[in-house]
C-alpha positions in Angstrom: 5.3 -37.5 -26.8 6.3 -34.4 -25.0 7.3 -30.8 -26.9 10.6 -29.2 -26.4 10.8 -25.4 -27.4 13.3 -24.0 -28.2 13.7 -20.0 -27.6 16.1 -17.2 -28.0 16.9 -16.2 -24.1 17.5 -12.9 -25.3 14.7 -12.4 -26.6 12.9 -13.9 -22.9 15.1 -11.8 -21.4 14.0 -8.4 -23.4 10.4 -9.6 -22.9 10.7 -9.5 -19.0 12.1 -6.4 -18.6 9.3 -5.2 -20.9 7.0 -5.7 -18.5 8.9 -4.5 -15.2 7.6 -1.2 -15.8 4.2 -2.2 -16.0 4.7 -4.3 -12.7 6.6 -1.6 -10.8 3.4 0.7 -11.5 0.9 -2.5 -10.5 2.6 -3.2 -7.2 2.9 0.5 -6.4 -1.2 0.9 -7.5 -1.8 -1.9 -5.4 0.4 -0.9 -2.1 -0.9 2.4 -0.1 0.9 5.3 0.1 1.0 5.7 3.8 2.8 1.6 3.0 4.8 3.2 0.3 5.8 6.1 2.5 7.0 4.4 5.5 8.7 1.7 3.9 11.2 4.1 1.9 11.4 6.3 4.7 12.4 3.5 6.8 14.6 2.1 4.3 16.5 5.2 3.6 17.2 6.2 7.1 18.7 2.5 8.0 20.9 3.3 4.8 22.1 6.4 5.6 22.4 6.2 9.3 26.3 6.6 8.6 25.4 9.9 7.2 22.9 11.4 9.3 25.1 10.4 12.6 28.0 12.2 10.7 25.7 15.1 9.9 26.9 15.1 6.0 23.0 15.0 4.9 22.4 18.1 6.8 22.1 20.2 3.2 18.7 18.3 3.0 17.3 20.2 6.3 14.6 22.2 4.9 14.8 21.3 1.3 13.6 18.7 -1.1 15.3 16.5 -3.4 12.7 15.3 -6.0 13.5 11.5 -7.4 11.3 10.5 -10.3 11.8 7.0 -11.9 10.2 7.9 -15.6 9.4 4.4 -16.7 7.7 3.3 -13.7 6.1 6.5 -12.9 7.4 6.5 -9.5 8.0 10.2 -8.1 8.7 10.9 -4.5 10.6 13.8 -2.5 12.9 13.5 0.6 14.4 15.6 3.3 15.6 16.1 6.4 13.9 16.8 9.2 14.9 16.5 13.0 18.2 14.4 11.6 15.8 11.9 10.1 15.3 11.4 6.4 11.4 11.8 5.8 10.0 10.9 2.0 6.9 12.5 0.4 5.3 10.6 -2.2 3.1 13.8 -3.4 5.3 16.9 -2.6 4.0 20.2 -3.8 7.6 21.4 -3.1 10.8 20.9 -5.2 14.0 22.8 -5.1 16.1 19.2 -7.3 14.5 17.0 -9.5 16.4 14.4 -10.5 15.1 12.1 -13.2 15.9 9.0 -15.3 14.7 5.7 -16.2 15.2 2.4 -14.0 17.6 1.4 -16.0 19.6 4.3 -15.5 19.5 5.0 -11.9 20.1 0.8 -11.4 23.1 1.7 -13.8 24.4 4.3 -11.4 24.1 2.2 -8.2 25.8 -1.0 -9.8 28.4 2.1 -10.6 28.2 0.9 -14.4 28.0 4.4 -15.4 28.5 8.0 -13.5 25.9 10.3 -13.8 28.1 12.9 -16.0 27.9 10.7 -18.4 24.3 10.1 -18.5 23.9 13.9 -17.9 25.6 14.7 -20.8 24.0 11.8 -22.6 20.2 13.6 -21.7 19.3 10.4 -19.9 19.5 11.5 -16.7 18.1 15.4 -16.3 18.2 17.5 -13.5 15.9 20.5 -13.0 16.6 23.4 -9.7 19.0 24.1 -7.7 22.4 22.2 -9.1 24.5 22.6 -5.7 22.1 20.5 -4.0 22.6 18.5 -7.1 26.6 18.6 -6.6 26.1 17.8 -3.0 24.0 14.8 -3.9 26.3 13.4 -6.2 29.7 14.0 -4.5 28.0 12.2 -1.0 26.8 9.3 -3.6 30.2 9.1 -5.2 31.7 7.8 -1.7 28.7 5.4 -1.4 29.7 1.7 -2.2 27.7 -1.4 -3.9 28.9 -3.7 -0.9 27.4 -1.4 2.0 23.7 -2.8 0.9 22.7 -5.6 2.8 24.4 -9.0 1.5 22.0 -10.5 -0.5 20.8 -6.7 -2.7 24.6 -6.2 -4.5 24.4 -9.5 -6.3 20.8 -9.5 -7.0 21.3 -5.6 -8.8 24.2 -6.8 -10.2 22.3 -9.4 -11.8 19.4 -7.5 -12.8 21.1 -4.7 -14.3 23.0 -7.4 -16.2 19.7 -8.5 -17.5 18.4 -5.1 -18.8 21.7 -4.9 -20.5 21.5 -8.0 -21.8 17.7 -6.8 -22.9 19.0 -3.8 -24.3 21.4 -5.4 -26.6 18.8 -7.7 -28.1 16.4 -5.3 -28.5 19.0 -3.0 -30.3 20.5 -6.0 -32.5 16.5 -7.2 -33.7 16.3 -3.4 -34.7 18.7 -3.8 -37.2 17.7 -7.1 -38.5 17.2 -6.4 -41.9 13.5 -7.1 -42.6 12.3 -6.4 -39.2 10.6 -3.2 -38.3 
C-alpha cells in the first residue's frame, strides 16, 4: 500500500525560494565569467536597442552603473561605450551602486513596488552619484513588463508571486506561538 503525504504548499513554496540564493551563486560559480559577461551584455543590448537607437542611454557613456543582487552575491557594472551597452562583472570603477535583494529588484520589474518605496523602506540603497540614479529610474519608469520576450512576463509574474507567497508563510510561522 502506497503513502500519500500530505504538506503545507506554503511551507514547499518558502523552502524553494530558500534555496534560490544558493543556486543563483552555484550556477554563476559554475558558468565562466567571459560566459557570464557576454551573455548579459548580449542580453541587455537586445533589450535596450529602443534606447540606444534613440540615444536616451547616452548618460551611461563613460560612466558605470554598479548593480549588485545582495542575496545571490551577484555584482556587475555597465556602460556605454561606442552606443553599445558593455557589462563588467569585476569593475574597479563605480560612480552608482544600486543594491537590493532578488526579491526586490524582481519586485520592481513585475512593477509590484517603485523603488521610492523600497528606498525609503532601506531595501533598496543607492550609493554615488544620484542623478545618474534619477536618470536610471525615470528611463525604467517608461519601461513595460510586456516589452520582454512573451514567455519572461508570466514566468516573473509567477515567480515573484511565489516569493510573496514565501514571504507570507515564513512571516505567519514567525508568529506561531511556540515556534522560534
Amino acid at each position: 500500500m502506497g503513502c500519500f503525504y500530505m504538506f503545507d504548499i506554503k511551507r514547499v513554496s518558502h523552502k524553494l525560494v530558500a534555496l534560490l540564493p544558493t543556486l543563483a551563486q552555484r550556477v554563476q560559480q559554475l558558468t565562466p565569467k567571459r560566459v557570464q559577461q557576454q551573455g548579459l551584455t548580449l542580453l541587455l543590448n537586445k533589450f535596450f536597442q529602443p534606447e540606444l537607437t534613440a540615444g536616451s542611454l547616452d548618460f551611461l557613456a563613460q560612466r558605470y552603473l554598479v548593480l549588485q543582487v545582495s542575496d545571490w552575491q551577484l555584482n556587475f557594472a555597465i556602460t556605454l561605450e561606442n552606443n553599445k551597452l558593455q557589462v563588467e562583472l569585476a569593475s574597479v570603477q563605480q560612480d552608482l551602486l544600486i543594491k537590493a535583494s532578488s526579491q526586490d529588484f524582481l519586485d520592481l520589474i513585475c512593477g509590484k513596488v517603485d523603488p521610492d518605496t523600497l528606498f525609503f523602506r532601506r531595501r533598496l540603497s543607492m550609493l554615488g552619484d544620484t542623478e545618474l540614479g534619477l536618470y536610471c529610474k525615470n528611463l525604467l519608469d517608461t519601461i513595460e513588463l510586456s516589452r520582454l520576450p512573451p514567455p519572461l512576463p508570466a514566468l516573473l509574474l509567477s515567480w515573484q508571486s511565489l516569493l510573496a507567497t514565501a514571504e507570507v508563510a515564513a512571516d505567519q510561522t514567525a508568529t506561531v506561538p511556540g515556534s522560534l
